[in-house]
C-alpha positions in Angstrom: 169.5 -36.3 32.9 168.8 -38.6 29.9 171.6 -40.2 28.1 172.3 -39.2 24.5 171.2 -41.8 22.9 167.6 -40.4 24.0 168.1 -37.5 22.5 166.6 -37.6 19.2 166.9 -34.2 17.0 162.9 -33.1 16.7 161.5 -33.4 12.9 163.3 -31.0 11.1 166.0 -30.0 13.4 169.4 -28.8 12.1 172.3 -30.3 13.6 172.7 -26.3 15.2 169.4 -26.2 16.5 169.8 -29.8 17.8 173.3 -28.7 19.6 171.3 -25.3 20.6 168.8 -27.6 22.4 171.1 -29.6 24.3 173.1 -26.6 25.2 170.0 -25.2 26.6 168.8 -28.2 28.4 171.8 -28.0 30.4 174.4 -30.4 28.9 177.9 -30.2 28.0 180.1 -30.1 24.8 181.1 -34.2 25.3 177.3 -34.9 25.7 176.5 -32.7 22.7 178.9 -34.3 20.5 178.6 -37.9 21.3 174.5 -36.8 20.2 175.8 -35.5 17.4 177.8 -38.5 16.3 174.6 -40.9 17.3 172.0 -38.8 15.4 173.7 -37.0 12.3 176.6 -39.5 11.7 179.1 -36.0 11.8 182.9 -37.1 12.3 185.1 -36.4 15.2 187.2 -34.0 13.0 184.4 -31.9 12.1 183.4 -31.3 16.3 185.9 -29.0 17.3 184.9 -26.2 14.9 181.5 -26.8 14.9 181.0 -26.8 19.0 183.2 -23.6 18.6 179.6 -21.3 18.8 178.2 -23.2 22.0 180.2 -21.5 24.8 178.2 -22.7 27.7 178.3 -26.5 26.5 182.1 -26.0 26.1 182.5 -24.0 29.8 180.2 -26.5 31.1 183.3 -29.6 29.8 186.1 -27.4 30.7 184.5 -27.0 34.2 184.2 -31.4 33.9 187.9 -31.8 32.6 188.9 -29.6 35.4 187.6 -31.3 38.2 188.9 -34.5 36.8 192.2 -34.0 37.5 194.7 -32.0 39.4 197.0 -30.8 36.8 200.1 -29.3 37.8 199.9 -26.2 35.7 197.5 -24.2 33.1 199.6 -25.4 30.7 198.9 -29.4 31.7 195.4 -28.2 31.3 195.5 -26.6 28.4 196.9 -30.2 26.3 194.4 -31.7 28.2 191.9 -29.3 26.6 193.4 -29.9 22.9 193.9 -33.4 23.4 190.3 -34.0 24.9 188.0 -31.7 22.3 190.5 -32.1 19.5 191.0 -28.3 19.1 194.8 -26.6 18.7 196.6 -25.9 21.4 196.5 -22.2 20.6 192.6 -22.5 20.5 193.0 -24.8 23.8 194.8 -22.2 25.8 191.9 -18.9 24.2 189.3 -21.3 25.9 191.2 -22.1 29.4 191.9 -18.4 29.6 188.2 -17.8 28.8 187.1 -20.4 31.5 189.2 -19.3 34.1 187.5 -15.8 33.8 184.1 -16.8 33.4 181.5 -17.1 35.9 180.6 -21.0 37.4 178.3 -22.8 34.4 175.4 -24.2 35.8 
């Protein structure tokens, strides 16, 4: 895969469609947002809500996070989550529940 820095948004792209994209190409939320930052100058505190609508992407980290590390309970994983995507914990733990019941992300 190519790194983000090759990533350029195509003329006229939002910064949804160019998430969209990415998402669809096969990358995940980190990969996304570190295109985002390069490309549209968006700030770290602004990437938590706005990767909220790009499920896979996020899956597809949670899945990376996961195999990372062997945390000693969901709830080591969860802060992990927060602490990693810069989300709530509350929002953390709706999106470890979600990945534990979701199907393997490609």
């Amino acid at each position: 895969m190519r790194e983000y820095r090759e990533e350029h948004p195509l003329a006229a792209e939002s910064k949804q469609d160019y998430a969209r994209r990415l998402e669809s190409e096969g990358h995940d939320e980190m990969f996304i947002r570190k295109g985002l930052r390069q490309h549209f100058s968006m700030e770290l505190k602004e990437l938590g809500d706005f990767c909220e609508e790009f499920e896979i992407a996020r899956l597809r980290h949670l899945a990376e996070v996961a195999k990372l590390h062997a945390y000693p309970d969901e709830k080591a994983f969860v802060l992990k989550v927060s602490k990693n995507l810069g989300i709530s914990v509350d929002r953390a733990e709706q999106w470890v529940k979600r990945f534990k019941l979701a199907d393997p992300v490609d």
